[in-house]
Backbone as ProteinMPNN parsed JSONL, in Angstrom:
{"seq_chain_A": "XXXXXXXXXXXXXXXXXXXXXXXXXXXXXXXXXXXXXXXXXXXXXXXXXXXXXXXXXXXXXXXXXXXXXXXXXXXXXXXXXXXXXXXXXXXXXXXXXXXXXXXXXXXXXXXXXXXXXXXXXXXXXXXXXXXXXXXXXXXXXXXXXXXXXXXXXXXXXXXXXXXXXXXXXXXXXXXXXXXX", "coords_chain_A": {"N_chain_A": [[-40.345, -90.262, -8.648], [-42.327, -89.729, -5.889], [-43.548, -87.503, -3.51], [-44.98, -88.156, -0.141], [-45.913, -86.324, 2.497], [-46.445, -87.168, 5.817], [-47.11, -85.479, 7.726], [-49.03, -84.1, 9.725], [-51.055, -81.557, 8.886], [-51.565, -79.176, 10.353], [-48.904, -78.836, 12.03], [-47.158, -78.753, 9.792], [-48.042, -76.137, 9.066], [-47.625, -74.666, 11.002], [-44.817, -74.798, 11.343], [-43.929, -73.249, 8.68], [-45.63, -71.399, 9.789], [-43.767, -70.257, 11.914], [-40.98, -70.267, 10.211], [-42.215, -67.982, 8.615], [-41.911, -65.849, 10.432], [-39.681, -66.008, 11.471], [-38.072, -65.089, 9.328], [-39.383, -62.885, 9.032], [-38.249, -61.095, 11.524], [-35.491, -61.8, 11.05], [-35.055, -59.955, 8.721], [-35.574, -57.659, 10.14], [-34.559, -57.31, 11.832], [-31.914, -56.938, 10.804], [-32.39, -54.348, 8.572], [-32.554, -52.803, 11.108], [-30.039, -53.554, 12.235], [-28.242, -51.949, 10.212], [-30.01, -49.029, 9.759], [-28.749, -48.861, 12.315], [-26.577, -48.481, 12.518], [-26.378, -47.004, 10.572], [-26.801, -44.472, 11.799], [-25.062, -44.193, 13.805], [-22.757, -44.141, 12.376], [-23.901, -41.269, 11.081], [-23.723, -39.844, 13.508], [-20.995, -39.642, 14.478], [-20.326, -38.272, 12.568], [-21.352, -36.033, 13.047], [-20.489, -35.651, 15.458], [-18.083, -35.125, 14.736], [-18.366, -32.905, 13.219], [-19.361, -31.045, 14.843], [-16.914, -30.705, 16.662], [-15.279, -29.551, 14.784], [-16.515, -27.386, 14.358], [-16.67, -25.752, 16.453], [-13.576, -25.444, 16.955], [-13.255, -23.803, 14.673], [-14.735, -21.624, 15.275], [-13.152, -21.038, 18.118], [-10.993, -20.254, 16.486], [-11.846, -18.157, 15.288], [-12.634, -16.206, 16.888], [-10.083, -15.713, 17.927], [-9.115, -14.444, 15.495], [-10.526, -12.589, 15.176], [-9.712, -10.454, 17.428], [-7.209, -10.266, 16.722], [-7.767, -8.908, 14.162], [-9.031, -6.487, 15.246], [-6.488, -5.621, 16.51], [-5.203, -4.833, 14.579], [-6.465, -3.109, 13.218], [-6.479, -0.835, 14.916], [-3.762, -0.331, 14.928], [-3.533, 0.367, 11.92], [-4.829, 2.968, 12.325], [-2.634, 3.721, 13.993], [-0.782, 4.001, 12.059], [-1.67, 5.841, 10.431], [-1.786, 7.877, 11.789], [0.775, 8.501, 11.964], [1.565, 8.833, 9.214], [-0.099, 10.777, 8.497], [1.206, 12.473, 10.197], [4.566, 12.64, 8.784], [3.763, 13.792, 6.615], [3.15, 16.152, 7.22], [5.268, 16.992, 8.035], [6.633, 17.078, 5.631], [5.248, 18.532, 4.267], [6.374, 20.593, 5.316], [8.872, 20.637, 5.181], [9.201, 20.935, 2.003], [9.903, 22.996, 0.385], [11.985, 24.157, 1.945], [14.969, 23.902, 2.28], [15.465, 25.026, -0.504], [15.952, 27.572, -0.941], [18.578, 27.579, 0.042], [20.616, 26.109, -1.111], [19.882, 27.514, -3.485], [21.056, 30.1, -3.836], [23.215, 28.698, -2.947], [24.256, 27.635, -5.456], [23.892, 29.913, -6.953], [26.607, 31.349, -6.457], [28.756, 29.816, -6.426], [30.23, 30.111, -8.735], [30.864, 32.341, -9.547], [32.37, 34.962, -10.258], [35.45, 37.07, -9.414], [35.536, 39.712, -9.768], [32.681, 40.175, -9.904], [29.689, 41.512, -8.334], [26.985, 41.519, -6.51], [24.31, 43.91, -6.257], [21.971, 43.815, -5.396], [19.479, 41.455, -4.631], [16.472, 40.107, -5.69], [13.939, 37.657, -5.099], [11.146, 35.467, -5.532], [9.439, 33.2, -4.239], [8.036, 30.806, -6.597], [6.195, 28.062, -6.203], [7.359, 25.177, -7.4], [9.296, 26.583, -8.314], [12.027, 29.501, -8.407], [11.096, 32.865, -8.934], [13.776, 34.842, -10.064], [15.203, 38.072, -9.556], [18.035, 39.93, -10.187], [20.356, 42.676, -9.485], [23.372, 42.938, -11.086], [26.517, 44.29, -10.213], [29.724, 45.053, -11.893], [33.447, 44.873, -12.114], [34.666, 43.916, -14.594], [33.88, 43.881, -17.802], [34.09, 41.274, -19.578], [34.029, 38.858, -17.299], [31.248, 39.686, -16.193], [29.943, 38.977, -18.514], [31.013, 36.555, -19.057], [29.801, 34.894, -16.722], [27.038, 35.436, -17.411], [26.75, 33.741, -19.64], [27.688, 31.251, -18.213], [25.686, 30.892, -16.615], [23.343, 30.958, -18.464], [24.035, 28.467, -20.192], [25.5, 26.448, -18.345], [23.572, 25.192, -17.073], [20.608, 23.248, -16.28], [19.062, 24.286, -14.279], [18.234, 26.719, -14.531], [16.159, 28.829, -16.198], [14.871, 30.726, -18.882], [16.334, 32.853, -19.005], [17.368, 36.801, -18.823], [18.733, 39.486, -19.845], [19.525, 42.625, -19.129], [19.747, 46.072, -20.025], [23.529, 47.055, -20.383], [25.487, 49.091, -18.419], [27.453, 51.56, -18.306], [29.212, 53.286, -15.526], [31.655, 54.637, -15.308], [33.192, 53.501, -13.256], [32.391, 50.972, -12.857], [30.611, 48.059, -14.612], [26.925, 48.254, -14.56], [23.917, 46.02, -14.689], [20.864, 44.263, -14.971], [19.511, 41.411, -14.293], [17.216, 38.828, -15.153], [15.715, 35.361, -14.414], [14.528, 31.939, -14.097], [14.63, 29.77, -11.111], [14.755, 26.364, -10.51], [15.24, 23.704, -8.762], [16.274, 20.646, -9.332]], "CA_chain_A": [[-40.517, -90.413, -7.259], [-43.218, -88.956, -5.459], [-42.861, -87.303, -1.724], [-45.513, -88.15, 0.713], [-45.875, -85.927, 3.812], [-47.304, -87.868, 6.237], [-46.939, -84.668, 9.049], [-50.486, -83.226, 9.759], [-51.335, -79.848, 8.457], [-50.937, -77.699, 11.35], [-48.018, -78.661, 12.474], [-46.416, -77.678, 8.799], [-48.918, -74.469, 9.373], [-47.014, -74.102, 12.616], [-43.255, -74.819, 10.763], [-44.334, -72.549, 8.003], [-45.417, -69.707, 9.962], [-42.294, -69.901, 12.427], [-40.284, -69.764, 9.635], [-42.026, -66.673, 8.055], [-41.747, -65.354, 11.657], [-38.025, -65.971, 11.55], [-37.425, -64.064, 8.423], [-39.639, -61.312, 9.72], [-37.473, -61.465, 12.576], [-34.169, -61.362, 10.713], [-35.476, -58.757, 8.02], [-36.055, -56.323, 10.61], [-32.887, -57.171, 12.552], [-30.467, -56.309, 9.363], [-32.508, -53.315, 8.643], [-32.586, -52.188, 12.297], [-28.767, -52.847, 12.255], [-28.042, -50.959, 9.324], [-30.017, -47.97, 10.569], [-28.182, -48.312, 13.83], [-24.484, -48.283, 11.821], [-25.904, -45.605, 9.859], [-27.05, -43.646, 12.777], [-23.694, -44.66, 14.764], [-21.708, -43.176, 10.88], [-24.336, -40.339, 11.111], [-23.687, -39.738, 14.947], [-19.672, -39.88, 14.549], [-19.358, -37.302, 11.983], [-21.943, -34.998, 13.898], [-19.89, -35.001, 16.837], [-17.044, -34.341, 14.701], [-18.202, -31.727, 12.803], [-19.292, -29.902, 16.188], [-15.99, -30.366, 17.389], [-14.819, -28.86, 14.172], [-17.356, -25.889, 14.51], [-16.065, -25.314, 17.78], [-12.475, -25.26, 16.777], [-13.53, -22.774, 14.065], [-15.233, -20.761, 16.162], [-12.282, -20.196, 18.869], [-9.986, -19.268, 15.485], [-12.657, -16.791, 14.345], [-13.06, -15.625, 18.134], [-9.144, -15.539, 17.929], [-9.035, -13.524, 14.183], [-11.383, -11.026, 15.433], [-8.968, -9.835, 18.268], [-6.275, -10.119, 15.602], [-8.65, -7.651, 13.489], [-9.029, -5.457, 15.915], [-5.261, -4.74, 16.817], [-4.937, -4.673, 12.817], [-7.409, -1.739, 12.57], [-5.989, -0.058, 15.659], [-2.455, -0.026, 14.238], [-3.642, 1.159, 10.612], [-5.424, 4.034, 13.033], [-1.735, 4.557, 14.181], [-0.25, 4.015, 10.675], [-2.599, 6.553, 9.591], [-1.733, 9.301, 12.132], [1.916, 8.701, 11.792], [1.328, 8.977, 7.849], [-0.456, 12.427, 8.706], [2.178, 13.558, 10.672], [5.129, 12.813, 8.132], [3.076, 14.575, 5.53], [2.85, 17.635, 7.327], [6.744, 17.061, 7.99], [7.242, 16.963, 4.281], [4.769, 19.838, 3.609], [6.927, 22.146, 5.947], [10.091, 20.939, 4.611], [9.074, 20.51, 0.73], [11.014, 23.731, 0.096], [12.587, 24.586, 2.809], [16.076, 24.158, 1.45], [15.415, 25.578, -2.275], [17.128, 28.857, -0.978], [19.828, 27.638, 0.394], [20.68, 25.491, -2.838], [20.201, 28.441, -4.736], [22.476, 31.111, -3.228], [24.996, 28.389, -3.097], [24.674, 27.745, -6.843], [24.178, 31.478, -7.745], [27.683, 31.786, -5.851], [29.698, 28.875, -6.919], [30.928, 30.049, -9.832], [30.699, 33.881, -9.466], [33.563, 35.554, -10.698], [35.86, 37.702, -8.177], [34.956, 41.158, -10.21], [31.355, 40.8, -9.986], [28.575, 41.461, -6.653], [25.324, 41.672, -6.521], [23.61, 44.904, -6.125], [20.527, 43.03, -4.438], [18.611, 40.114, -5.179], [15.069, 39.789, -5.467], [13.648, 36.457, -5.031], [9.832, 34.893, -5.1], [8.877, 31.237, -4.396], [6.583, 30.057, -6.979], [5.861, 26.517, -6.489], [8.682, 24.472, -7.731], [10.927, 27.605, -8.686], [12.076, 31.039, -7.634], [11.906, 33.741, -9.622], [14.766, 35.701, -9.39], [16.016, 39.428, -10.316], [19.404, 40.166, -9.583], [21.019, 43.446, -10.04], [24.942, 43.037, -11.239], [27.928, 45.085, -10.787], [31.6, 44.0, -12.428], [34.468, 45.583, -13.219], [34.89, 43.658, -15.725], [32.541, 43.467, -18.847], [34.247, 40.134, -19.909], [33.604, 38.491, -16.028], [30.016, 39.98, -16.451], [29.098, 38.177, -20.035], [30.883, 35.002, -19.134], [28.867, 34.832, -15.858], [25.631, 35.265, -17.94], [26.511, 32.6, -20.383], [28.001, 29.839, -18.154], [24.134, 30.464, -16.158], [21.969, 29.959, -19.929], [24.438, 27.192, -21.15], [25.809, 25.708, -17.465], [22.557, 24.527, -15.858], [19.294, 23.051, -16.714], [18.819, 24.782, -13.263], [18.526, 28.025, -14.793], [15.425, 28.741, -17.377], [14.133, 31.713, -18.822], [17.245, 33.925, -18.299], [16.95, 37.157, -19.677], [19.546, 40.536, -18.746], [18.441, 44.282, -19.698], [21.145, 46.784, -20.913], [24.806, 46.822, -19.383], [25.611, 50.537, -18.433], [28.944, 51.547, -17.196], [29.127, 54.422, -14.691], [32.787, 55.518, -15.003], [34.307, 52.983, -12.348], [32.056, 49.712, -12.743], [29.285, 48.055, -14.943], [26.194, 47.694, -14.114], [22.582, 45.453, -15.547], [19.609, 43.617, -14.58], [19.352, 39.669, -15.22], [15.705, 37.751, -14.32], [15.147, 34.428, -14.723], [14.135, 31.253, -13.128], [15.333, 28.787, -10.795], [14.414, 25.025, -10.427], [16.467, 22.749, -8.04], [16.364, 19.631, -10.125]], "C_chain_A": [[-41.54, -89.408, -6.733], [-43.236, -88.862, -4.149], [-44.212, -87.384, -1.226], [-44.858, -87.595, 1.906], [-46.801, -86.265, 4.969], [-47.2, -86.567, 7.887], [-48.901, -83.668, 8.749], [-50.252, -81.518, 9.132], [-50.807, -78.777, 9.284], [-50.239, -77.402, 12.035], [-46.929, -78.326, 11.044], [-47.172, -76.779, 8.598], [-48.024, -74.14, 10.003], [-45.637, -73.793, 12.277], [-43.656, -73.869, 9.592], [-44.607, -71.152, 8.282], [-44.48, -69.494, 11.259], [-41.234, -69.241, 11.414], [-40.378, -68.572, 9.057], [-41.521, -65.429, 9.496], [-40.436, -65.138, 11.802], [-37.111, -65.309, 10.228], [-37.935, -62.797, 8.203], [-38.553, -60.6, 10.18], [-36.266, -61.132, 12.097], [-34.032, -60.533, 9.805], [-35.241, -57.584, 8.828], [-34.825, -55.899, 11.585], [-32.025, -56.709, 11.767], [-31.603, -54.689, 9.145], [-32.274, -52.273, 9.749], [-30.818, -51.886, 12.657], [-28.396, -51.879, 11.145], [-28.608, -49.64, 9.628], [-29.467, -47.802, 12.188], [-27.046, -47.969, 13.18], [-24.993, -47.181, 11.044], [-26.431, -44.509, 10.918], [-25.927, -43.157, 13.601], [-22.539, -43.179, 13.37], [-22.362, -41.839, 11.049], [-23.579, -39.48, 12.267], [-21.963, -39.303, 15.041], [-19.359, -38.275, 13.507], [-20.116, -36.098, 12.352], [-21.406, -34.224, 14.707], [-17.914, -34.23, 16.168], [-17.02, -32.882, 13.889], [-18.567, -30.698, 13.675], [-18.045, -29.833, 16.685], [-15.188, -29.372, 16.151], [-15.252, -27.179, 14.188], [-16.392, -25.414, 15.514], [-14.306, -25.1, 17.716], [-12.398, -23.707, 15.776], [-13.542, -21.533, 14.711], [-14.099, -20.143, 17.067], [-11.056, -19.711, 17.837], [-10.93, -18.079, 14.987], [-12.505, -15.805, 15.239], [-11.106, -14.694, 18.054], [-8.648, -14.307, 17.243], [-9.586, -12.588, 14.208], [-10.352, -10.249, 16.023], [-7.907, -8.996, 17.265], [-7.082, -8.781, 14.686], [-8.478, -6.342, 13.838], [-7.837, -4.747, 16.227], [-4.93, -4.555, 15.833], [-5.153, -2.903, 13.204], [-6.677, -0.597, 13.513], [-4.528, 0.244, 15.634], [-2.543, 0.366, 12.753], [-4.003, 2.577, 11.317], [-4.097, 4.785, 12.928], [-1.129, 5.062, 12.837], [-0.838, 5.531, 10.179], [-1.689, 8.103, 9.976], [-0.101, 9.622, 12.084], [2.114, 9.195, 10.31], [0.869, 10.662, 7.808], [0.706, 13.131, 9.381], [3.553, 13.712, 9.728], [4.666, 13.787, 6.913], [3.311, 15.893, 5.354], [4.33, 18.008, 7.508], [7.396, 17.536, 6.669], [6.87, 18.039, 3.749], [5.881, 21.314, 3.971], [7.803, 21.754, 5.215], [10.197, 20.719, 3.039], [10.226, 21.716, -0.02], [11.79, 24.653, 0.864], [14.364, 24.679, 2.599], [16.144, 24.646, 0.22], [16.213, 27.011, -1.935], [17.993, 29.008, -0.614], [20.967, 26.895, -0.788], [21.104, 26.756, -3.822], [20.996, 29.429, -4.394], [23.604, 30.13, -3.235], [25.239, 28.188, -4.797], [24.661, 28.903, -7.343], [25.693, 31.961, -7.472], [28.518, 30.842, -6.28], [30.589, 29.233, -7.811], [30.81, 31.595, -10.169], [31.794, 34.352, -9.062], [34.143, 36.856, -9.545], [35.27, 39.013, -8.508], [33.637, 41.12, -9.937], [30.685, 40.648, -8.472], [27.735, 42.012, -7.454], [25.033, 43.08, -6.044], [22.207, 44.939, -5.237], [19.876, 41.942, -5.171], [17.048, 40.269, -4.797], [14.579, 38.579, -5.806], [12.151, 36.274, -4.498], [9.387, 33.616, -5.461], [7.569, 31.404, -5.509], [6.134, 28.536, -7.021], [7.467, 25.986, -6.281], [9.901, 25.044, -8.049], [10.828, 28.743, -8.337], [12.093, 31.819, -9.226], [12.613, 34.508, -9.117], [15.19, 36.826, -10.334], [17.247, 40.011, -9.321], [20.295, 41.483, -10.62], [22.56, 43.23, -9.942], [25.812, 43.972, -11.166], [28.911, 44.19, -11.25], [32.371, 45.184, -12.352], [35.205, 45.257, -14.049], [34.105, 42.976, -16.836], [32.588, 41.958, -19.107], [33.631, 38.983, -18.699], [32.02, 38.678, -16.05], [29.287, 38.934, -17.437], [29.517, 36.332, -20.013], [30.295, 34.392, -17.962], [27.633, 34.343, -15.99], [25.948, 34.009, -18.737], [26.957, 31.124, -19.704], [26.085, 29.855, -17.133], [23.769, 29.82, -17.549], [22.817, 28.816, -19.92], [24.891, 25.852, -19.63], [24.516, 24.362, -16.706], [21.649, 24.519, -16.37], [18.482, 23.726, -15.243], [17.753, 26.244, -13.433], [17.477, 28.408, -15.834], [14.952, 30.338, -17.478], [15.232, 32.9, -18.65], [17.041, 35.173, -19.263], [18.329, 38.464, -19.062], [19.111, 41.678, -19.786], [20.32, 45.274, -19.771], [22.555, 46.986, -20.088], [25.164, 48.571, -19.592], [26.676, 50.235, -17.595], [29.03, 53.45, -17.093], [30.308, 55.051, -14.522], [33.835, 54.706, -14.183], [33.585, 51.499, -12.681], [30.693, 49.557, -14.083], [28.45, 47.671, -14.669], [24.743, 46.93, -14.825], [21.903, 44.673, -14.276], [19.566, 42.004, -15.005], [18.145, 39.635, -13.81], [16.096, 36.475, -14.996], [14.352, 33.394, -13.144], [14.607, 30.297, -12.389], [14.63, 27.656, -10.066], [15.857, 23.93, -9.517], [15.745, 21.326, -8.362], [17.014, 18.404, -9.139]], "O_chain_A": [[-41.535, -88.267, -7.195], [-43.003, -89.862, -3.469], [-44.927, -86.611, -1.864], [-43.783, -87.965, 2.378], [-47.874, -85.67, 5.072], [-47.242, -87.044, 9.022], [-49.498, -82.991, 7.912], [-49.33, -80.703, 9.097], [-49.995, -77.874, 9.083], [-50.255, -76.369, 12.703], [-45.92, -77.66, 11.272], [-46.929, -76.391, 7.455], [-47.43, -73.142, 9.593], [-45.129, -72.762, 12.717], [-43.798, -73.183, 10.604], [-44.254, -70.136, 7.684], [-44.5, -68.328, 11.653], [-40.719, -68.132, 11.559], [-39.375, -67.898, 8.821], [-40.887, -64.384, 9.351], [-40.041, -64.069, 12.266], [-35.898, -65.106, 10.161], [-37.437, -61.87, 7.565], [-37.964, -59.716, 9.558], [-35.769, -60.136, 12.621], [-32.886, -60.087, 9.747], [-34.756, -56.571, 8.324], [-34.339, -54.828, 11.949], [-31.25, -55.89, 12.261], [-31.227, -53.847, 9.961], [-31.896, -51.126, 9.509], [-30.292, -50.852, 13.068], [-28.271, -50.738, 11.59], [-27.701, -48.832, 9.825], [-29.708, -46.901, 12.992], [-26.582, -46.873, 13.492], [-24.167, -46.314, 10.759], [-26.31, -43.392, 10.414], [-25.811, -42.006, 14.02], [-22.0, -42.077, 13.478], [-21.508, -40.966, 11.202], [-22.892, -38.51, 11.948], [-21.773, -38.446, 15.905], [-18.462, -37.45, 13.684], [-19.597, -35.037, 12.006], [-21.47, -33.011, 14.91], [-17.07, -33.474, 16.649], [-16.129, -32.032, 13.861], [-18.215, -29.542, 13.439], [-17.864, -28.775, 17.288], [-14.495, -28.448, 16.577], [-14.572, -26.159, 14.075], [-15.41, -24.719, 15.253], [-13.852, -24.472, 18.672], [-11.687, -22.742, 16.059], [-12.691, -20.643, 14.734], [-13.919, -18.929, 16.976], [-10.224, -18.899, 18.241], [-10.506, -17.16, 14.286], [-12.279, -14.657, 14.856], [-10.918, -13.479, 18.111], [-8.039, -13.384, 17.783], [-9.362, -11.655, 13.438], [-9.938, -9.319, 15.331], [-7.757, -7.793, 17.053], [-6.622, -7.648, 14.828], [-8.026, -5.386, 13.209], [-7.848, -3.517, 16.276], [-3.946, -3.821, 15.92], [-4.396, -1.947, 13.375], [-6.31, 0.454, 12.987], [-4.123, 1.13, 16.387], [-1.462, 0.742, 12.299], [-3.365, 3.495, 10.801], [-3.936, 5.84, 12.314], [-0.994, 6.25, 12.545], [-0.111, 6.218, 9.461], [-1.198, 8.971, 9.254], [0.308, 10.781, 12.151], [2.952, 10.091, 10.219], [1.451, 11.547, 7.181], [1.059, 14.271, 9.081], [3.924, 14.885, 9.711], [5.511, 14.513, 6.388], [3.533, 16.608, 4.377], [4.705, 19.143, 7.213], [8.424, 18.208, 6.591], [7.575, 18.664, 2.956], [6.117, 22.378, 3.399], [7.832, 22.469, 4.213], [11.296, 20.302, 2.672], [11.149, 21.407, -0.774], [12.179, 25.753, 0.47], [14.882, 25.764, 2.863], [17.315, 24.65, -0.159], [17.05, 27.444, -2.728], [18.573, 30.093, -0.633], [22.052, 27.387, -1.101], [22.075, 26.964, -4.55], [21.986, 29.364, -5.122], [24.76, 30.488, -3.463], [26.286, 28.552, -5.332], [25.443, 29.087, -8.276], [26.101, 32.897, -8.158], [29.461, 31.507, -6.708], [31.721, 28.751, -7.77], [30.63, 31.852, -11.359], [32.251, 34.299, -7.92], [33.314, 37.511, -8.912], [34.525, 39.521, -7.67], [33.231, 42.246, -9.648], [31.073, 39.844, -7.624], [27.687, 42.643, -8.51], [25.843, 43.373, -5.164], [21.637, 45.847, -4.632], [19.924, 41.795, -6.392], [16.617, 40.527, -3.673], [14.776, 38.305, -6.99], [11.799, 36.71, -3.402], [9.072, 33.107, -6.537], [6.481, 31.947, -5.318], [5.734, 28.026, -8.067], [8.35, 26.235, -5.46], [11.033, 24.564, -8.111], [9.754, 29.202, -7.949], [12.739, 31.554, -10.239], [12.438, 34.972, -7.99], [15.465, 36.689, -11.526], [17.282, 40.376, -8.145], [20.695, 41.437, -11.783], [23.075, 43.319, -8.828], [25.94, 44.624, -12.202], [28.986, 42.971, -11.099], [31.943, 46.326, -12.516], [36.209, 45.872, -14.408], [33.749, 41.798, -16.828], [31.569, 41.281, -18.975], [32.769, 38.211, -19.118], [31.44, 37.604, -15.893], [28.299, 38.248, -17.173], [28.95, 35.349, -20.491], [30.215, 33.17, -18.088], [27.071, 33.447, -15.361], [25.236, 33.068, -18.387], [26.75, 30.057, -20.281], [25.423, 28.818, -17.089], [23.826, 28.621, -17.821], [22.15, 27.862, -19.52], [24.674, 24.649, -19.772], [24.597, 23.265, -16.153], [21.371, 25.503, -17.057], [17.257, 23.614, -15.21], [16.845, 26.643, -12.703], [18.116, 28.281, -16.879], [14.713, 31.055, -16.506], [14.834, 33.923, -18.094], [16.619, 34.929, -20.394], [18.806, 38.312, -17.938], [18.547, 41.604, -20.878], [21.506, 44.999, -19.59], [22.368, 47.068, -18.874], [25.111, 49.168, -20.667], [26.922, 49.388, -16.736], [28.968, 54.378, -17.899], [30.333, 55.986, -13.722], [35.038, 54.961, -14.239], [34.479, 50.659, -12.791], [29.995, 50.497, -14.463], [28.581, 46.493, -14.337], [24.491, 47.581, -15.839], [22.254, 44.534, -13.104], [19.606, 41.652, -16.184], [18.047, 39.975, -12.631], [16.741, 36.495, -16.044], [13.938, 33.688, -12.022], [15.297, 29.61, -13.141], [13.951, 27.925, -9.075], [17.025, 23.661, -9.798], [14.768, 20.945, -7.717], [17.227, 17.285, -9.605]]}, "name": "protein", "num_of_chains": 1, "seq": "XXXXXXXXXXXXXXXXXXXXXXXXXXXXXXXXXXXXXXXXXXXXXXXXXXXXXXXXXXXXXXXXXXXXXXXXXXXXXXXXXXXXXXXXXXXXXXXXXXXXXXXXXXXXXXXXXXXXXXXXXXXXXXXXXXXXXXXXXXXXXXXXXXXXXXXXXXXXXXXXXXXXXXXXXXXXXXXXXXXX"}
């Protein structure tokens, strides 16, 4: 079969370039929508990531403040921290001699007194020299040995010769004392 077109030329010129005209036409329309929907998708998450900024922003604005009363309560922290310190410095051994007169006395036999005590802070322990009377040698020696063997309190003990004067005896004990 063979198609005769019996329509003049330039009116299928004319249908020919309508139609390219009309897929110009709808070419440029689908592209034009598509950059409008992606302008519109662009446009949408613009405005939401400014609204996100902006939400940011009044928590940062917020977290600063927050910062600031931080730093200005470590300030206090600080000076309260300084002042316990100096609390602790005064009272670090401020009881160590009351400790130790009550343990030098605890267990100090009715026969024996002291003659005088000499006592010097060093640090963490006193030394101490303590002159003894007794009137009784036995009261005297078990005195000295429940100190060396009683107390890890007690280091270094040492006593110098026991002399008896006719009515009492008397010696010398040094050592050291640690309140543990």
């Amino acid at each position: 079969m063979i198609k005769i077109n019996l329509t003049p030329r330039i009116y299928v010129d004319k249908i020919y370039s309508s139609i390219f005209v009309a897929k110009i036409l709808l070419f440029s329309g689908i592209i034009i929508s598509v950059f409008a929907a992606l302008s519109v998708v662009r446009y949408t998450s613009l405005k939401g990531l400014e609204m996100d900024y902006a939400s940011l922003e009044q928590e940062y604005k917020n977290l600063n403040e927050k910062v600031a009363q931080s730093k200005i309560l470590e300030a206090k922290i600080k000076e309260i921290d300084n002042y316990i310190s100096a609390v602790d410095k005064l009272n670090k051994n401020r009881f160590l001699y009351v400790a130790f007169l009550q343990d030098i006395i605890n267990n100090l036999p009715d026969t024996v007194w002291f003659g005088g005590i000499d006592a010097k802070n060093r640090g963490d322990f006193i030394e101490v020299s303590i002159n003894l009377n007794s009137h009784s040698l036995e009261d005297l020696l078990w005195w000295y040995a429940f100190l060396d063997k009683g107390s890890k309190r007690y280091s270094e003990l040492k006593i110098t010769d026991i002399n008896f004067n006719g009515s009492f005896y008397n010696t010398q004990l040094s050592f050291r004392y640690a309140y543990l």
